[in-house]
Short mmCIF file of the C-alpha atoms (twelve columns), coordinates in Angstrom:
data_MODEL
# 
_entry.id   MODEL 
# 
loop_
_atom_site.group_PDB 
_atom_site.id 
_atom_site.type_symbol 
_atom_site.label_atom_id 
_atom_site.label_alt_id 
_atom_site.label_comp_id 
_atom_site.label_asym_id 
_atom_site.label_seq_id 
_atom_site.Cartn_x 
_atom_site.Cartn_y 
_atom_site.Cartn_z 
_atom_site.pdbx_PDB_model_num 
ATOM 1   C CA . UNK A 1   -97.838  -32.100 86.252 1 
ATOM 2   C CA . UNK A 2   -96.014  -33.411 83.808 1 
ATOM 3   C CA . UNK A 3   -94.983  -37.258 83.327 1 
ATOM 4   C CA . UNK A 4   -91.374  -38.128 83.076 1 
ATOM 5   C CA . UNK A 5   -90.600  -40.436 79.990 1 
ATOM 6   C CA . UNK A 6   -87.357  -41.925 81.115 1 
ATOM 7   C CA . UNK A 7   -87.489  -45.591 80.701 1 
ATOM 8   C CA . UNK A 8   -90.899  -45.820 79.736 1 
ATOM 9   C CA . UNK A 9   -91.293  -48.131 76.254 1 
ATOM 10  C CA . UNK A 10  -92.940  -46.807 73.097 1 
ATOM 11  C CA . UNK A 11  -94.124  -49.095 70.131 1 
ATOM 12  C CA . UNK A 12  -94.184  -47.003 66.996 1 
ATOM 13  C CA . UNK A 13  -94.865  -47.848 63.051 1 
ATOM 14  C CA . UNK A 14  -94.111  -46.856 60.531 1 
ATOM 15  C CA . UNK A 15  -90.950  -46.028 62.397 1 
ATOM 16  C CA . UNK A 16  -88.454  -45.595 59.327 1 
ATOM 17  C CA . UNK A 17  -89.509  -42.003 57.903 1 
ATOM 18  C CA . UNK A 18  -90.997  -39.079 58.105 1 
ATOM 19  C CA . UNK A 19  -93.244  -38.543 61.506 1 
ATOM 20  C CA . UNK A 20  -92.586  -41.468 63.281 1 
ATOM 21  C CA . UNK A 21  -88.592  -41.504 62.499 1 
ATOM 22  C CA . UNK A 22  -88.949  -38.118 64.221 1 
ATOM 23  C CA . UNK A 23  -90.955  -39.622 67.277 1 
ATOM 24  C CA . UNK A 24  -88.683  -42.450 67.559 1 
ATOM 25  C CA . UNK A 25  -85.311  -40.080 67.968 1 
ATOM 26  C CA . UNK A 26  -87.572  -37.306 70.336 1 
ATOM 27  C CA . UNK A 27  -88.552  -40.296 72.422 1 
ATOM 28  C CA . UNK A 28  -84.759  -41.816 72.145 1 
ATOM 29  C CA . UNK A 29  -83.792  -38.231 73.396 1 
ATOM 30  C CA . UNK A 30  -86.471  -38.504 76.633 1 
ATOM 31  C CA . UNK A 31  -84.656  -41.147 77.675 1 
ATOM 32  C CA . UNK A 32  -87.693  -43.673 76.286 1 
ATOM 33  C CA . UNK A 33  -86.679  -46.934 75.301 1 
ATOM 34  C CA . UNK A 34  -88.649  -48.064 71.553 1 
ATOM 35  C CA . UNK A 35  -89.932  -51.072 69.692 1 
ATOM 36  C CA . UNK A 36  -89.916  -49.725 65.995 1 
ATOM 37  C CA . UNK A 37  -92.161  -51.323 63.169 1 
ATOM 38  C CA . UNK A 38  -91.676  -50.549 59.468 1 
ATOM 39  C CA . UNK A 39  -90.956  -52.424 56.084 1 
ATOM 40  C CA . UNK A 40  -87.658  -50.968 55.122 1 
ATOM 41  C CA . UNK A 41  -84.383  -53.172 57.507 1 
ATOM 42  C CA . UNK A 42  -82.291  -50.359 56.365 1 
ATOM 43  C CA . UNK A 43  -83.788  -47.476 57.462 1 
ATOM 44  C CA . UNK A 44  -85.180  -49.278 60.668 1 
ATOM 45  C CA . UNK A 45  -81.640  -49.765 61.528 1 
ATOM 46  C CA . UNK A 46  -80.175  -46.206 60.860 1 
ATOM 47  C CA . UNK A 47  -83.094  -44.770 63.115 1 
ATOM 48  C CA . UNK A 48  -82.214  -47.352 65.932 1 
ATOM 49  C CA . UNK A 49  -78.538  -46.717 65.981 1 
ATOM 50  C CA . UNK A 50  -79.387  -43.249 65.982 1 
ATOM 51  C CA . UNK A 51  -81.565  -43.880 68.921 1 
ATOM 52  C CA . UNK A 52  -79.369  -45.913 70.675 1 
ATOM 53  C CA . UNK A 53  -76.976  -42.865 70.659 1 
ATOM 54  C CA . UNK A 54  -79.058  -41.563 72.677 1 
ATOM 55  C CA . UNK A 55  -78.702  -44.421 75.386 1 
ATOM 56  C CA . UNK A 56  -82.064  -46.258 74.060 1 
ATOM 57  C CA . UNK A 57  -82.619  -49.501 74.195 1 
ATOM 58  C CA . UNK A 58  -84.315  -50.699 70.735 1 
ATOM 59  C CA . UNK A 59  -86.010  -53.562 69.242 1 
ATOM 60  C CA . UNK A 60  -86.520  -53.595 65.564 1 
ATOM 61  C CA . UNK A 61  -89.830  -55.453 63.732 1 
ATOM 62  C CA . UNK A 62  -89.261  -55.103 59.446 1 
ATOM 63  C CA . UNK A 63  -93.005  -56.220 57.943 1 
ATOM 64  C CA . UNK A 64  -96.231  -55.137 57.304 1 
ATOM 65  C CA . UNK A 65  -98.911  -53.588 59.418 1 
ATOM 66  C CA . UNK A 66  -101.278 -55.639 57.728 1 
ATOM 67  C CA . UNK A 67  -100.228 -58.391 58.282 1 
ATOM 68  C CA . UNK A 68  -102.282 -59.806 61.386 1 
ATOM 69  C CA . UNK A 69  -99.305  -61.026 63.571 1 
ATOM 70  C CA . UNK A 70  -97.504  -58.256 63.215 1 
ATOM 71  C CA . UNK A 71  -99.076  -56.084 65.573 1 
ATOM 72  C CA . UNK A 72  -99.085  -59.353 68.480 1 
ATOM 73  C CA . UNK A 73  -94.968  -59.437 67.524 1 
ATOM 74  C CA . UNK A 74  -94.441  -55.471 68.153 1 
ATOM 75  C CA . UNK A 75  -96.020  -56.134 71.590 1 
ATOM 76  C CA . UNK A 76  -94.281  -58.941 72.534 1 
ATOM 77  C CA . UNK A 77  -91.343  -57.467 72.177 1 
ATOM 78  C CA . UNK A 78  -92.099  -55.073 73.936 1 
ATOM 79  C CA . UNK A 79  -93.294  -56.989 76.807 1 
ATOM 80  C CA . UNK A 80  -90.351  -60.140 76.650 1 
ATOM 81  C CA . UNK A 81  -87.492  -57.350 75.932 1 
ATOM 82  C CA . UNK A 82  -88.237  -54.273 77.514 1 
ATOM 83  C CA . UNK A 83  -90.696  -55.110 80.226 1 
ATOM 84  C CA . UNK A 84  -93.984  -53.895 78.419 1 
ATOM 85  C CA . UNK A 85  -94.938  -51.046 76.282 1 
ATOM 86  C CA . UNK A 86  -96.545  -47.941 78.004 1 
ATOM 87  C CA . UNK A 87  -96.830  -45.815 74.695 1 
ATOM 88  C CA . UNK A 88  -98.053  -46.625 71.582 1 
ATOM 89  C CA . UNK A 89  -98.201  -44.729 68.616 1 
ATOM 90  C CA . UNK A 90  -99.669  -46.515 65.818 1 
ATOM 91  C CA . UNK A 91  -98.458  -44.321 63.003 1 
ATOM 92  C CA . UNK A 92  -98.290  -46.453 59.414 1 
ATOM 93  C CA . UNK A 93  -100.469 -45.159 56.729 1 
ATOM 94  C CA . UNK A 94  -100.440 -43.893 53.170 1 
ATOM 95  C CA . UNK A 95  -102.240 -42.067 50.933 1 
ATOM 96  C CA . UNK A 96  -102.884 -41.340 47.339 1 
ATOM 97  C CA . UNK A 97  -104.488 -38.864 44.921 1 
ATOM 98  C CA . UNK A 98  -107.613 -40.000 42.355 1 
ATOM 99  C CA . UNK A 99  -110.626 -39.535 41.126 1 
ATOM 100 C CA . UNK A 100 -112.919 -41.795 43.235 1 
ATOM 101 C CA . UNK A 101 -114.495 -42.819 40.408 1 
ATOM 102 C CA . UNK A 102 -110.979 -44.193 38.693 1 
ATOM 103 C CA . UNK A 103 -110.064 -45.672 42.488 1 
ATOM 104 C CA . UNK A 104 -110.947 -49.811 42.084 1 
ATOM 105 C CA . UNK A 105 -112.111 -51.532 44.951 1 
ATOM 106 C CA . UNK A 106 -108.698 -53.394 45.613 1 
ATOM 107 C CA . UNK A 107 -107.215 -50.163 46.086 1 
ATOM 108 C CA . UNK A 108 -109.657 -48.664 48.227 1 
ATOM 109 C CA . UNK A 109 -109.795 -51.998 50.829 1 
ATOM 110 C CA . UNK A 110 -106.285 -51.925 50.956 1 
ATOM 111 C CA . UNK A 111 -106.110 -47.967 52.179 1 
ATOM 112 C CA . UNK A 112 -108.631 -49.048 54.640 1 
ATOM 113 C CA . UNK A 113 -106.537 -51.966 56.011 1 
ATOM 114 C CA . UNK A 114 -103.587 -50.041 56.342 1 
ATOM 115 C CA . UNK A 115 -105.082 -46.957 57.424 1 
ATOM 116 C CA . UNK A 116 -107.874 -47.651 59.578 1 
ATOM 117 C CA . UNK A 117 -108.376 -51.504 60.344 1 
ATOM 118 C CA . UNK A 118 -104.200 -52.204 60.896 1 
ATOM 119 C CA . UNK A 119 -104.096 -49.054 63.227 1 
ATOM 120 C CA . UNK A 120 -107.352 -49.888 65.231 1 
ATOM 121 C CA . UNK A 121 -106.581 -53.700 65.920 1 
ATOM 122 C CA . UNK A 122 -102.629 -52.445 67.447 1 
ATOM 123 C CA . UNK A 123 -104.953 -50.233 69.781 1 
ATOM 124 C CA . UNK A 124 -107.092 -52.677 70.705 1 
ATOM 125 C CA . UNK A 125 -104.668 -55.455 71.017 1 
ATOM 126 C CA . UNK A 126 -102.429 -52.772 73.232 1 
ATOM 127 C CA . UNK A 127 -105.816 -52.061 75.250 1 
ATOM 128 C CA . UNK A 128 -106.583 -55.501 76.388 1 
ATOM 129 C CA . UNK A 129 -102.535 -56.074 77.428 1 
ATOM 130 C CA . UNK A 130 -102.695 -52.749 79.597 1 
ATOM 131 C CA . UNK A 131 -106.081 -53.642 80.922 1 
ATOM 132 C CA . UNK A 132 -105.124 -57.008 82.016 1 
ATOM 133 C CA . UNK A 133 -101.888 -56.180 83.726 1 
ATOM 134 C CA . UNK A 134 -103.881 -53.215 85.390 1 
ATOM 135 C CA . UNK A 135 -100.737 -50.761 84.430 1 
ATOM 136 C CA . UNK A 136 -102.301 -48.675 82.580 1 
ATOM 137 C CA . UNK A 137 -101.212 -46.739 79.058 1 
ATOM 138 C CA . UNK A 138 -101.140 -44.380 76.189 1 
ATOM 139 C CA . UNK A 139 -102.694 -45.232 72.243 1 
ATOM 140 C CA . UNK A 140 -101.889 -42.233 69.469 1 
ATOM 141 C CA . UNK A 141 -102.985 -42.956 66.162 1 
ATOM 142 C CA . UNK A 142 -101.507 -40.754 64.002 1 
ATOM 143 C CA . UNK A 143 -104.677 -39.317 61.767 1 
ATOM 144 C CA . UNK A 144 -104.794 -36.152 60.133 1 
ATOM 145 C CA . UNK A 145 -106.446 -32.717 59.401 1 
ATOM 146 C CA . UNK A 146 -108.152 -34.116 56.569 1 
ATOM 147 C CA . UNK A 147 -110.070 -35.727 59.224 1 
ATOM 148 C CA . UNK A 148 -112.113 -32.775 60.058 1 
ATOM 149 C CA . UNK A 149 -112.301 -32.105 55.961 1 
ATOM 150 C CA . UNK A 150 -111.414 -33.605 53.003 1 
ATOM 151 C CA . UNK A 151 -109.837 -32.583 49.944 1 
ATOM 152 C CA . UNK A 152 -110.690 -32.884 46.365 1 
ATOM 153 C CA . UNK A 153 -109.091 -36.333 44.818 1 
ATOM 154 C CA . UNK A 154 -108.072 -37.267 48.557 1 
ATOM 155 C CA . UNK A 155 -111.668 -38.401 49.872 1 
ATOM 156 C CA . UNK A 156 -110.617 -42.092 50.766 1 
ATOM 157 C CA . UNK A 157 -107.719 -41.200 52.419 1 
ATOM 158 C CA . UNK A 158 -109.697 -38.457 54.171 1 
ATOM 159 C CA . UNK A 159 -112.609 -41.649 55.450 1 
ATOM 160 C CA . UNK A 160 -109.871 -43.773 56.496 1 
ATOM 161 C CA . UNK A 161 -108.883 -40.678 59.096 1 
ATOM 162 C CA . UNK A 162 -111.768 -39.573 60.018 1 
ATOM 163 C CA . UNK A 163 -113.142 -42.962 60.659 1 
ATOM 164 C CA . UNK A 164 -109.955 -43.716 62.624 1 
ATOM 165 C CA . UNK A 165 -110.465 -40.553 64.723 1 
ATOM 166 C CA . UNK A 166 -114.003 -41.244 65.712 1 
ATOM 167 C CA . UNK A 167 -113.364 -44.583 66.778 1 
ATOM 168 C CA . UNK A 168 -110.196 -43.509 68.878 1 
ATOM 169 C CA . UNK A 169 -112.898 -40.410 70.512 1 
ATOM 170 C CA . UNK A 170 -114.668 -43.191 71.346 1 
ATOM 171 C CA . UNK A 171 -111.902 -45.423 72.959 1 
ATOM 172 C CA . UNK A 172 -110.669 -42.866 74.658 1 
ATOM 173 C CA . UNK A 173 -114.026 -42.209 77.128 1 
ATOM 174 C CA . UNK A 174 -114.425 -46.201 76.767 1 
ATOM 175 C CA . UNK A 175 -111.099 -46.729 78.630 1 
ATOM 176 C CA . UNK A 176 -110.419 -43.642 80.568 1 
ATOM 177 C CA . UNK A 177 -111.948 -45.549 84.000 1 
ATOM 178 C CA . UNK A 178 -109.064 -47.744 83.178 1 
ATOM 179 C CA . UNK A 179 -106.199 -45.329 83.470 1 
ATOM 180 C CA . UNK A 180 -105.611 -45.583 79.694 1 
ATOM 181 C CA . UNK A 181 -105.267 -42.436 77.514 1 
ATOM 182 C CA . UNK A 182 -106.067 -42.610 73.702 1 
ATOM 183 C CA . UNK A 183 -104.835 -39.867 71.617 1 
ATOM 184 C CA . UNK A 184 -104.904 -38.876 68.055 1 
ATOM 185 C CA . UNK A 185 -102.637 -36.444 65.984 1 
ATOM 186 C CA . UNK A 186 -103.867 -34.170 63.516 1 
ATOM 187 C CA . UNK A 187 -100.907 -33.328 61.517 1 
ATOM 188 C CA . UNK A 188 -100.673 -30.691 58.884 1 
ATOM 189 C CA . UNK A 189 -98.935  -30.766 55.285 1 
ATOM 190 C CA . UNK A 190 -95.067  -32.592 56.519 1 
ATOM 191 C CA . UNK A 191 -92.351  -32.109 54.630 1 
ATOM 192 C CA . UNK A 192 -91.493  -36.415 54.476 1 
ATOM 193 C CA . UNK A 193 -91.456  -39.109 51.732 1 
ATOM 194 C CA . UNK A 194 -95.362  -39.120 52.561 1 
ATOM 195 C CA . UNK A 195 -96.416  -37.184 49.349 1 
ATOM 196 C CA . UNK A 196 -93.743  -38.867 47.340 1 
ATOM 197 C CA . UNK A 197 -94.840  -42.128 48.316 1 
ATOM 198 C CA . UNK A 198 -98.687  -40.907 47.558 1 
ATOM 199 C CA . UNK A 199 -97.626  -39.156 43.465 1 
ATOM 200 C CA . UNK A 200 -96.415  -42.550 42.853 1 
ATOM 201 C CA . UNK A 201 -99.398  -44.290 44.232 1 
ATOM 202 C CA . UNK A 202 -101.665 -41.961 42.732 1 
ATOM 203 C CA . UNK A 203 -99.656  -42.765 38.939 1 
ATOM 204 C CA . UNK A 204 -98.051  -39.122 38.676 1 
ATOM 205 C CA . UNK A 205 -94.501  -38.107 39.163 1 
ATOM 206 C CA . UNK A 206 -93.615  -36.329 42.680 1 
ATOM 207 C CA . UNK A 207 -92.701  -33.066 40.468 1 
ATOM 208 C CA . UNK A 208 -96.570  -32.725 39.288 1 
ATOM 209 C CA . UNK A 209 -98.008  -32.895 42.880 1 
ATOM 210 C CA . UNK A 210 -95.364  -30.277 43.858 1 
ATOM 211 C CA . UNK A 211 -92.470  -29.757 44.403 1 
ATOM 212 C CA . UNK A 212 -89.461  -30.288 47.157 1 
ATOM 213 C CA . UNK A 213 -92.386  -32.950 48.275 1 
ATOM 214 C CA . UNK A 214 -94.694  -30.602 48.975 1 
ATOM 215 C CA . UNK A 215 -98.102  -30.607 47.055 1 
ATOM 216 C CA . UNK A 216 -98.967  -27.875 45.311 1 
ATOM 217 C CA . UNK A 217 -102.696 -27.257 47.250 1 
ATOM 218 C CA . UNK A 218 -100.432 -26.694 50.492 1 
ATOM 219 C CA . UNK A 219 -99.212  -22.833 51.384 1 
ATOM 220 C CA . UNK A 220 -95.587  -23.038 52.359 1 
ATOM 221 C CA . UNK A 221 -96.526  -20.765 56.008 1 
ATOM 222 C CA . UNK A 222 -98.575  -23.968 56.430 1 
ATOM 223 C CA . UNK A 223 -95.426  -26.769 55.960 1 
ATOM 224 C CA . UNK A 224 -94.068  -28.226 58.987 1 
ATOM 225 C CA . UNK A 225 -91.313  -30.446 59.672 1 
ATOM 226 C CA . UNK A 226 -91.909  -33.955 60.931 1 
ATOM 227 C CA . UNK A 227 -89.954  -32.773 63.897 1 
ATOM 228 C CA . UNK A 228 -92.770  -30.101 64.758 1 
ATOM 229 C CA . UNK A 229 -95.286  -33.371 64.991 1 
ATOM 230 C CA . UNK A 230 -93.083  -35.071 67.177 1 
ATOM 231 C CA . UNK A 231 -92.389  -32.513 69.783 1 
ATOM 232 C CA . UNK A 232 -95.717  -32.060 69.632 1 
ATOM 233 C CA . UNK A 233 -96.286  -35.867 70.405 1 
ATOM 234 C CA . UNK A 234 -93.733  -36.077 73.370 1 
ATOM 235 C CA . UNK A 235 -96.041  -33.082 74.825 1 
ATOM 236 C CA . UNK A 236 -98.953  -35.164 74.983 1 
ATOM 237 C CA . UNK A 237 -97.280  -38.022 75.864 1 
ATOM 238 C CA . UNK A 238 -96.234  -35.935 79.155 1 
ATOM 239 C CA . UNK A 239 -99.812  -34.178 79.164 1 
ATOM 240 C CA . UNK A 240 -102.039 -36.255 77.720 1 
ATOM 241 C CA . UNK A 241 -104.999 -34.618 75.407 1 
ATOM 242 C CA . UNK A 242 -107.650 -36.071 73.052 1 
ATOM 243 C CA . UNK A 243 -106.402 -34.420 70.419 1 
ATOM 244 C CA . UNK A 244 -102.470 -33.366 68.795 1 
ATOM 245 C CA . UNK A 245 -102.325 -30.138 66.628 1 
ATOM 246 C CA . UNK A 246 -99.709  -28.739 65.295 1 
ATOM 247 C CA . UNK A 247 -101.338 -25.618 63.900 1 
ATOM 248 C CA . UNK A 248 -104.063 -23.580 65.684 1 
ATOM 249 C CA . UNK A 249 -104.712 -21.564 62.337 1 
ATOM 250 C CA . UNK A 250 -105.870 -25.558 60.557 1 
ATOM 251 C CA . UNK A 251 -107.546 -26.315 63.671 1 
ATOM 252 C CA . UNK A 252 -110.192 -23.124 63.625 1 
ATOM 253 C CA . UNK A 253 -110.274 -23.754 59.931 1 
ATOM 254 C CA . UNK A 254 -111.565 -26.771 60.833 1 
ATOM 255 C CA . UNK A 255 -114.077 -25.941 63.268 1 
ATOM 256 C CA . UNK A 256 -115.000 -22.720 60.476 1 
ATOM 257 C CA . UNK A 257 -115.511 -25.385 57.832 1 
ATOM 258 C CA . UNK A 258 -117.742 -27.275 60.140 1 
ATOM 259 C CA . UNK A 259 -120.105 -23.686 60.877 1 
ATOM 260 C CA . UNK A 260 -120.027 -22.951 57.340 1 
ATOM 261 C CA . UNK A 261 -119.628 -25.406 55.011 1 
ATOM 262 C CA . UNK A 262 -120.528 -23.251 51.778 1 
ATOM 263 C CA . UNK A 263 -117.080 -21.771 53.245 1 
ATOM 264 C CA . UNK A 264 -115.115 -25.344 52.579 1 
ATOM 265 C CA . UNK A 265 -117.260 -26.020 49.312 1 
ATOM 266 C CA . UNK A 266 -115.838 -22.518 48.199 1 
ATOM 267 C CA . UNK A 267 -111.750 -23.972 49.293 1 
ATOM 268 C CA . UNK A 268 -112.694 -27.070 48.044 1 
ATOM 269 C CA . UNK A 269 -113.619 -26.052 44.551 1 
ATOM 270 C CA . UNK A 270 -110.371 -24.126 43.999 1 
ATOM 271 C CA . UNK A 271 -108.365 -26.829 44.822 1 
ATOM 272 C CA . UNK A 272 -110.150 -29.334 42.668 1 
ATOM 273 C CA . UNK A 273 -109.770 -27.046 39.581 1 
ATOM 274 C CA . UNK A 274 -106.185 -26.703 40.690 1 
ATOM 275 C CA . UNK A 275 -105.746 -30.497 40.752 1 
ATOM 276 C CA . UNK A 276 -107.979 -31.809 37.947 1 
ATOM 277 C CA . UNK A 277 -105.541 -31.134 34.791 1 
ATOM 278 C CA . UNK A 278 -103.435 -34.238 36.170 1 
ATOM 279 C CA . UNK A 279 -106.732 -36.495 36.939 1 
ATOM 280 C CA . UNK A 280 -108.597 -37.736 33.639 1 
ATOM 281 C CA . UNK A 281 -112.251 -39.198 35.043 1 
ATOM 282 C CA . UNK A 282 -111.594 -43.210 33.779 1 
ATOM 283 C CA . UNK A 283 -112.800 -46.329 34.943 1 
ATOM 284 C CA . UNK A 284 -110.928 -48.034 37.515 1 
ATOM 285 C CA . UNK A 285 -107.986 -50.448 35.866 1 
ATOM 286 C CA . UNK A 286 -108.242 -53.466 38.521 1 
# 
């Protein structure tokens, strides 16, 4: 049976593009009420008032998931202005696209904080509100496909998913006795800002990863919109499952590149040779 959603509260970050914009109006649509987190006032406040369209009641948080109070201020609103959250979908991340051996150690810890240590310590902080007031909830942390397999110039950002993934597996048998579901979405190629932001990180322009902000390694059958995710989400939300896909074709690649990995070291290969005219192998700068 599926749950209803009007009324019930969702915390989201990186709430002002892309897949968790999407969420944010879906949920908005539901009849949810949202607490959205992202570094960008503008855009936080177009996405509200086109929530609140929708009859939602929204509290906005501009700063930066790694910053350590940030995650204790996205709850408290939720609890002080909408009566507690009873979704939360811990979304923020980045990625870029290097040589390992070029990547320097500042830039790795900080893809780690974002994407793996920021996202795990909203969860956990959201785990020990719900099981102290006994009601009960719903973690998503929005990982990835690459968490099942990397992808040539991509194998931090690929660790920080997979490691995010695993730990949420393990949450989610940890506090299932507790009445509290832990979810994580595997998302294919998106059409958002997400591989924009990522060329720039990675030192290239957007046009040389791709183009209409789609990489180049990425089939266009295989492009979704953020949209697609988000439905997706609101699915689980109602039925909740360990694990959001978007694309059953990705998924049994997956579990095919897990059987035979000559099979991915074969994909793999192609894609690096694809990719490497735009990565020079250079020390790290910093």
């Amino acid at each position: 049976m599926k749950r209803s959603l009007s009324g019930k509260v969702i915390v989201i970050t990186g709430a002002s593009s892309g897949i968790g914009a999407a969420t944010a109006i879906a949920c908005a649509r539901k009849g949810m009420h949202l607490v959205l987190g992202g570094r960008r006032a503008d855009r936080l406040e177009e996405i509200a008032e086109r929530a609140r369209s929708h009859g939602a009641k929204v509290e906005l948080l501009v700063g930066d998931v790694c910053d350590h109070a940030n995650a204790e201020t996205l709850l408290d609103l939720a609890d002080e202005r909408l009566g507690g959250a009873d979704v939360v979908f811990s979304n923020a991340g980045y990625s870029f696209e290097r040589p390992f051996t070029s990547t320097s150690d500042a830039e790795l810890r900080r893809m780690f904080e974002v994407n793996f240590f920021a996202s795990i310590e909203l969860g956990r902080l959201a785990a020990a509100r719900w099981i102290a007031s006994k009601r009960g909830g719903h973690l998503i942390l929005c990982s990835s496909c690459v968490s099942k397999f990397p992808l040539p110039y991509q194998g931090i950002y690929a660790a920080t998913k997979a490691a995010q993934a695993m730990v949420a597996r393990s949450m989610r048998h940890e506090l299932a006795p507790l009445e509290i579901e832990v979810s994580t979405v595997h998302p294919i190629t998106t059409r958002t800002e997400f591989f924009d932001t990522a060329a720039a990180h990675s030192g290239f322009e957007a046009s040389q990863a791709g183009k209409d902000g789609v990489p180049d390694h990425a089939p266009r059958f295989f492009v979704q919109t953020p949209e697609r995710v988000a439905d997706a989400i609101l699915r689980a939300i109602q039925s909740p499952r360990s694990e959001i896909w978007t694309s059953w074709i990705v998924r049994f690649s997956a579990a095919l590149f897990t059987l035979f990995p000559g099979l991915q070291d074969r994909v793999m290969s192609r894609q690096a040779a694809s990719a490497r005219p735009r990565h020079p192998i250079e020390p790290p700068t910093g």
